[in-house]
C-alpha positions in Angstrom: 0.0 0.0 0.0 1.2 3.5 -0.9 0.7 6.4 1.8 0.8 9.9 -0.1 2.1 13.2 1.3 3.3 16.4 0.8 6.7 16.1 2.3 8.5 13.3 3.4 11.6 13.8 5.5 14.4 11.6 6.0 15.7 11.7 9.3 14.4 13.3 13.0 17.0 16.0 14.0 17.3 19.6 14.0 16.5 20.5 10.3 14.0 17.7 10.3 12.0 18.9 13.6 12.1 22.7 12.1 11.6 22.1 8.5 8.5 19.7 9.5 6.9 22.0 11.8 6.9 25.0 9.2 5.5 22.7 6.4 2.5 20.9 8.5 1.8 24.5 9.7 1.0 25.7 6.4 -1.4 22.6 6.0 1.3 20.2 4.3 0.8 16.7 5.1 4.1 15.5 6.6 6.3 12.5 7.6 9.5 12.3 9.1 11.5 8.6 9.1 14.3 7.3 11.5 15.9 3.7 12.0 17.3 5.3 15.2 16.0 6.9 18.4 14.4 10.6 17.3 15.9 13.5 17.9 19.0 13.3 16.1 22.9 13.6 16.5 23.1 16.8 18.6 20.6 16.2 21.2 21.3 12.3 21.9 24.5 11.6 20.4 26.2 14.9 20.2 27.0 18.2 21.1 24.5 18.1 24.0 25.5 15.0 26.3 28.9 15.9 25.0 28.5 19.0 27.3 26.8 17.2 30.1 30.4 15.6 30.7 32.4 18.5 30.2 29.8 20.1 33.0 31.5 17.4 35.3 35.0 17.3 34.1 34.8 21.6 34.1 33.6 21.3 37.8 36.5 18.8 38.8 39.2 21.0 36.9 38.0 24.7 38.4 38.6 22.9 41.8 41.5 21.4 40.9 42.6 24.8 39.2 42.0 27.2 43.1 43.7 24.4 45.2 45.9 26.4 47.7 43.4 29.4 46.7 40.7 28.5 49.1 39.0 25.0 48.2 40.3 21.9 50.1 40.1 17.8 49.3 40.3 15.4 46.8 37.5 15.7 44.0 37.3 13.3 41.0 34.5 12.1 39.1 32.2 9.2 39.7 31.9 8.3 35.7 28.7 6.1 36.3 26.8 9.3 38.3 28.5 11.4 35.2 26.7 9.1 32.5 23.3 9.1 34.2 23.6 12.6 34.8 23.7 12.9 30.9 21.0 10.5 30.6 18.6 12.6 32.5 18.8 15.1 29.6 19.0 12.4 26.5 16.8 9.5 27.7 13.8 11.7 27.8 14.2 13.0 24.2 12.8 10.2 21.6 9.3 10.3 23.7 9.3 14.4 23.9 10.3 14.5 19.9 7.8 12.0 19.1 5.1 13.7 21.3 5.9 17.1 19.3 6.1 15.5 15.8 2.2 14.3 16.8 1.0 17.8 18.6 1.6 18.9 14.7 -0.2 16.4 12.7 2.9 14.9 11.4 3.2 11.4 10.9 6.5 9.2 12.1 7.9 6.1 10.6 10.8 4.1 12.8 13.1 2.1 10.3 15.8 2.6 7.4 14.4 4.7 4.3 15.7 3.8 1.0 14.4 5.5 -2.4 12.8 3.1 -4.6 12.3 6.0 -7.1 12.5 10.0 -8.0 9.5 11.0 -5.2 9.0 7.5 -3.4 10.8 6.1 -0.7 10.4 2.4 1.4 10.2 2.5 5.0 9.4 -1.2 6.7 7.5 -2.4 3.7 5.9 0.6 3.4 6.1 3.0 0.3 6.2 6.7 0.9 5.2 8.9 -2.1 5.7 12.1 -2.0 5.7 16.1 -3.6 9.1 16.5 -2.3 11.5 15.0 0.1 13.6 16.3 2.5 16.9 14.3 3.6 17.9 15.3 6.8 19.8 12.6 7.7 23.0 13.6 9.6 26.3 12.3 9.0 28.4 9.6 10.7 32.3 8.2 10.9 34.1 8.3 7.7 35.4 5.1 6.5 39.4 4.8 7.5 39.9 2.1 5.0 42.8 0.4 7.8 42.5 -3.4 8.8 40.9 -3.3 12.6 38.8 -0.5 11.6 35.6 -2.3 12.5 37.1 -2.4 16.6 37.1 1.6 16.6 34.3 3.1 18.7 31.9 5.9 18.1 31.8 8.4 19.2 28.1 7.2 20.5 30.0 4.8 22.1 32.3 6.9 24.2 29.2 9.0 25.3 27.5 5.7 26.3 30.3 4.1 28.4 29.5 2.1 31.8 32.5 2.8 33.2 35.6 4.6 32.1 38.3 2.8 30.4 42.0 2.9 31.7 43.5 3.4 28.2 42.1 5.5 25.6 43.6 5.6 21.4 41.6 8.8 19.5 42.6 7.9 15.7 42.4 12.0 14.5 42.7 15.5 15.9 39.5 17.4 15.5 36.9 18.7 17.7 35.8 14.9 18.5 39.6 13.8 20.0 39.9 17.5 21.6 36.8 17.4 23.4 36.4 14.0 24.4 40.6 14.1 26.0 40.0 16.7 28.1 36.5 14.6 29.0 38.4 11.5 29.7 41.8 12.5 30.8 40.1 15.0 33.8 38.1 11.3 35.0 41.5 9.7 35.4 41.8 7.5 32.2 45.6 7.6 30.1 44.9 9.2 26.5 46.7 9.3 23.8 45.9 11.2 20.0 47.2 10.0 16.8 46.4 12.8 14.5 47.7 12.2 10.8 47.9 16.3 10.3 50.8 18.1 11.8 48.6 19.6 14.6 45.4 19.6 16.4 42.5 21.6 15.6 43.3 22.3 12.5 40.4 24.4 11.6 41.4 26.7 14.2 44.1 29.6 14.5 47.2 28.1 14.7 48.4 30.3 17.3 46.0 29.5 19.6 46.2 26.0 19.2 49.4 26.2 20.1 48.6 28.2 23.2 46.0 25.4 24.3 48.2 22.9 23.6 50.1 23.5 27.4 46.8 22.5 28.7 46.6 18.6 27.2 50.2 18.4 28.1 49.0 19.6 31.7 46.4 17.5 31.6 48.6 14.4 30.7 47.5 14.1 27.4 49.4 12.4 24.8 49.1 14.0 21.3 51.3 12.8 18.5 51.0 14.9 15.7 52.2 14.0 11.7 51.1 10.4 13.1 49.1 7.8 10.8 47.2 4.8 11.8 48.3 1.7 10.0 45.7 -0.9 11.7 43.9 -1.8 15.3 44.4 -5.2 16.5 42.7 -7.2 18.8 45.0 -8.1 22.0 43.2 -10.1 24.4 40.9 -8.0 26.3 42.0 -4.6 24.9 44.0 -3.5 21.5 46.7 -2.7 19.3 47.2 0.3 17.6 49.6 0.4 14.9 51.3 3.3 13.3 53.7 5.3 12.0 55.7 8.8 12.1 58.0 10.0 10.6 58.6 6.7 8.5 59.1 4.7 11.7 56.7 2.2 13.2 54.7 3.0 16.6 52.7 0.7 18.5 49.9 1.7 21.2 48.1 -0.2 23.5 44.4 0.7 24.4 41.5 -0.5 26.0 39.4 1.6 24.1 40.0 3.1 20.3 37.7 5.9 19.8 37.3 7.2 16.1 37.9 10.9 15.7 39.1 11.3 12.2 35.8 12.9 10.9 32.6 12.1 9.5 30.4 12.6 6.5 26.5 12.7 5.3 24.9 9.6 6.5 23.6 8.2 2.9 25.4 5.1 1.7 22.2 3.2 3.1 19.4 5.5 1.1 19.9 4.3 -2.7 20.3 7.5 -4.3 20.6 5.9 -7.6 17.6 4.6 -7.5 16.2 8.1 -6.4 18.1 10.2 -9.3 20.0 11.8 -6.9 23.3 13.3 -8.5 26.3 12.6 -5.5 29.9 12.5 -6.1 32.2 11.5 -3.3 30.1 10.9 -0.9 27.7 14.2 -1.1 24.8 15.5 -2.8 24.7 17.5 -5.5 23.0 20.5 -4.9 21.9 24.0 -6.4 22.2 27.1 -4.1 18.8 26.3 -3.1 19.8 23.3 -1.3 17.7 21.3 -3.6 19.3 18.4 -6.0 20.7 18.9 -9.4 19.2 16.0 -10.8 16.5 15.5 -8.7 14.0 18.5 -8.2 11.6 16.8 -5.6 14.6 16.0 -3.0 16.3 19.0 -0.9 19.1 18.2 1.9 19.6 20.3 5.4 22.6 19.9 7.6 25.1 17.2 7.7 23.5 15.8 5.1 23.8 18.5 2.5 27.7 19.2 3.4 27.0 22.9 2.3 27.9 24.9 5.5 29.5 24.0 8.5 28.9 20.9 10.5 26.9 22.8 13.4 23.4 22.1 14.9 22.3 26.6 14.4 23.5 25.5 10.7 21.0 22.7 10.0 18.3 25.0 11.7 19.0 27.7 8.9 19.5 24.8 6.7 15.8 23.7 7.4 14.2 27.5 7.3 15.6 28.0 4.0 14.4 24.7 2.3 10.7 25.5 3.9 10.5 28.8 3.0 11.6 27.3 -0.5 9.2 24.1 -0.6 6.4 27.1 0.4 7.2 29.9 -1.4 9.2 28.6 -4.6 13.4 28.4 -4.6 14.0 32.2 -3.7 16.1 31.7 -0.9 19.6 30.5 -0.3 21.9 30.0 2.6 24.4 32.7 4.4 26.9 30.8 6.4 28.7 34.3 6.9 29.8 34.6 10.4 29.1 31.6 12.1 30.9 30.7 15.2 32.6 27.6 15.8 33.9 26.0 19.3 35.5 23.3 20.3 34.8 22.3 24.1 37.9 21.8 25.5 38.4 23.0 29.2 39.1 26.2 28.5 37.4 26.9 25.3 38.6 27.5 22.0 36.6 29.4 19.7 36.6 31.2 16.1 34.7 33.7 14.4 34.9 35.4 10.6 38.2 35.0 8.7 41.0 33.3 9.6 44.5 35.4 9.3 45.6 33.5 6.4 42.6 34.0 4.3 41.9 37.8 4.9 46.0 38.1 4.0 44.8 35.6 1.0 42.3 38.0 -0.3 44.2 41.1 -0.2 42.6 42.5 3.1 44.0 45.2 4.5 43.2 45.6 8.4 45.3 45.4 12.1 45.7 42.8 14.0 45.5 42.6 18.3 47.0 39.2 18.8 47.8 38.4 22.8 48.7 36.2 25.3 46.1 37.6 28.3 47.2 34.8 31.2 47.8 38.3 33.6 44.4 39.8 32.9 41.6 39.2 35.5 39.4 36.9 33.8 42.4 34.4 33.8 43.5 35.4 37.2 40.2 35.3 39.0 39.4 31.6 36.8 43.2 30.1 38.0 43.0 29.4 34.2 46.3 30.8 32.8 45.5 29.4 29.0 44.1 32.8 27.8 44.4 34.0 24.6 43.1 36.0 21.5 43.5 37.2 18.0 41.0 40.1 16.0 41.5 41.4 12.8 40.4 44.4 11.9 40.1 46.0 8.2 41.6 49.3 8.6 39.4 51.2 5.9 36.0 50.3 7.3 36.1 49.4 10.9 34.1 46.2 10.2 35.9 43.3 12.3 36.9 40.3 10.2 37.5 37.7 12.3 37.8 36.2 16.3 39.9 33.8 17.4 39.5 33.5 21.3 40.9 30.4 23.8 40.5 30.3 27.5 37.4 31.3 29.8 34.1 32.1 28.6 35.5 32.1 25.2 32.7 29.7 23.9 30.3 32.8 25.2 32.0 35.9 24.3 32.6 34.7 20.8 28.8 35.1 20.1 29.1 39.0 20.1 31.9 38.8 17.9 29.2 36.5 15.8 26.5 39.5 16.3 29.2 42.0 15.3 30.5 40.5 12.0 27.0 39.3 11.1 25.4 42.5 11.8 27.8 45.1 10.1 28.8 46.7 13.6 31.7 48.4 13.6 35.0 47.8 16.1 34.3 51.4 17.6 30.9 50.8 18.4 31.5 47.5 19.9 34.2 49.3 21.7 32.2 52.1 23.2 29.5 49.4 24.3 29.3 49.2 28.3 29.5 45.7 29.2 28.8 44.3 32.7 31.9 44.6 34.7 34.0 42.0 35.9 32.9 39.6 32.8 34.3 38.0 29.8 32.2 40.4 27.6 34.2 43.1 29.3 37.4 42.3 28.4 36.4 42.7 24.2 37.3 46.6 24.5 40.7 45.9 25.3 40.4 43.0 22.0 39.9 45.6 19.3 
């Protein structure tokens, strides 16, 4: 039996959730599809019990941090309490996203959706057809192509853990392995990160990586750096991890190998042949519309679409575009301009606008306040010494072109450099602002 609908959507997570809602309230009969729990990557998988750990592993480090300043005893964390402390905010969110998704008259599937042609798609013996279909689908781990790669964890996995492993391998140095060290090393477990590149973070100022790169070695952090991962082995109850540098062989041991080394839309499993869907590499091809080349009915949001960056206010701007476009006719088109970007490591680290290298690459000319702040009272009062910033500044028009902050409050205070650079406001003005004093915010005068 066919079901017929306006819009099907492929996938339960931020863009699917706003673009759904805006649809069915305009009178569109809608479905949404997931083989997994709903709600998506970023509220049970992601960014959000990510940061119900760091809450525990920033508590034990600020204590840690004003020993001899006032605070006495031993503090560590109780990884189990940790874990169901994070539960208490994801096990509650299939049922709340499922009640929501019925509250609007739209309709839910649970299993793996594969097209079967240009505006039908297969859900549990089922057959969708629809006006248009959204995929929405996330992402998830790249494929290493390395023997042993099918003992790497998720990083679903890591956020799921009983208990703590003593020994922890991260195979790559992004946000994953930066985040989830400073997690892990703070509850007392050994890690160690094999990053292929020649440092961590890459998509962040080098400067400041290398600023907040005294706080894994602190922390006891192994990072080796120009390092690539030959294979994982099994080795009784725990692994192997070979490697090499430098042209020379390197051998880890782990009980747990967690896979950082990126990931990519989620849509090996969906048949986009069979859906005319035009892909190369691994992604969709899509117009500036978000909407497929080949394909007019399907559009993609998020992860899935690979258009902006890989953030959770992306797919939500991602999804508001395509439904005022599925409403209105394609008239819209995405602005990724000044989105910010942090990684959750304890302190922050956090980027806004341009990088230097690309405003020097296009010819930009502007000033540049670039310093080391560990004696300014924000660090001071925190016990946090890893403080740091860079700002650009184009010197003809006052506009700021980029942020690049590290160290308290950082993941805050980069969000009115985001307001700044997205709303035209100039380095003066931001200047002249009175800001709440002593705070993070207050310390951007002395930025510019």
């Amino acid at each position: 039996m066919t079901k017929a609908y306006d819009l099907v959507i492929i996938g339960t997570g931020t863009a699917a959730m706003v673009a759904s809602q805006r649809t069915a309230a305009a009178g569109w009969k809608v479905a949404v599809i997931d083989f997994r729990p709903f709600g998506g990557t970023c509220a049970l998988r992601g960014c959000d019990p990510k940061k119900m750990l760091i809450g525990g592993a920033t508590a034990i480090d600020h204590v840690r941090r004003m020993k001899g300043k006032g605070p006495e005893g031993q503090v560590r964390i109780n990884w189990p309490e940790l874990i169901t402390f994070k539960r208490s905010f994801t096990d509650p969110v299939p049922a709340k996203n499922e009640h929501r998704y019925a509250e609007k008259g739209i309709e839910t599937f649970h299993g793996r959706a594969r097209f079967t042609g240009r505006n039908t798609v297969e859900v549990g013996g089922e057959t969708l057809e629809a006006r248009h279909i959204l995929i929405a689908a996330g992402a998830e781990p790249i494929q290493l192509g390395i023997p042993g790669e099918e003992h790497l964890a998720t990083s679903e996995d890591f956020l799921a853990l009983e208990q703590l492993p003593k020994r922890i391998v991260l195979v790559g140095g992004g946000f994953i392995a930066a985040e989830f060290s400073h997690i892990a090393a703070r509850a007392g477990a050994e890690v160690t990160i094999l990053q292929r590149g020649p440092r961590m973070l890459p998509n962040f100022d080098p400067d400041l990586v290398e600023v907040l790169m005294e706080k894994f070695r602190e922390i006891g952090v192994n990072v080796k750096v120009d390092t690539a991962v030959k294979g994982i082995e099994k080795d009784g109850s725990g692994f192997v991890v070979r490697a090499a540098s430098d042209g020379q062989p390197r051998t880890f041991k782990a009980d747990l190998v967690v896979h950082s080394a990126g990931r990519a839309p989620a849509l090996e499993s969906l048949d986009l042949d069979a859906g005319g869907l035009a892909h190369h590499k691994g992604r969709l091809k899509l117009n500036e519309f978000l909407q497929s080349v080949s394909n007019p009915v399907v559009y993609a949001a998020g992860d899935a679409a690979q258009m902006g960056p890989p953030l959770t206010p992306v797919s939500s701007h991602d999804a508001k575009i395509v439904a005022a476009n599925l409403l209105n006719g394609n008239a819209q088109t995405p602005n990724y301009f000044g989105v910010p970007s942090v990684a959750f490591t304890i302190p922050p680290i956090a980027a806004v606008g341009l990088s230097e290298r690309d405003a020097r690459a296009q010819g930009l000319r502007f000033r540049t306040q670039h310093q080391t702040a560990s004696e300014w009272f924000t660090a001071r009062q925190a016990a946090e010494p890893t403080y740091a910033f860079k700002v650009m500044v184009e010197d003809k028009t006052d506009r700021i072109l980029g942020a690049h902050l590290v160290g308290p409050h950082a993941d805050e205070v980069i969000n009115l450099f985001a307001l700044a650079i997205q709303q035209g406001i100039t380095a003066e003005a931001v200047k002249s602002t009175m800001f709440a004093y002593p705070t993070g915010a207050s310390d951007i005068g002395y930025m510019l």
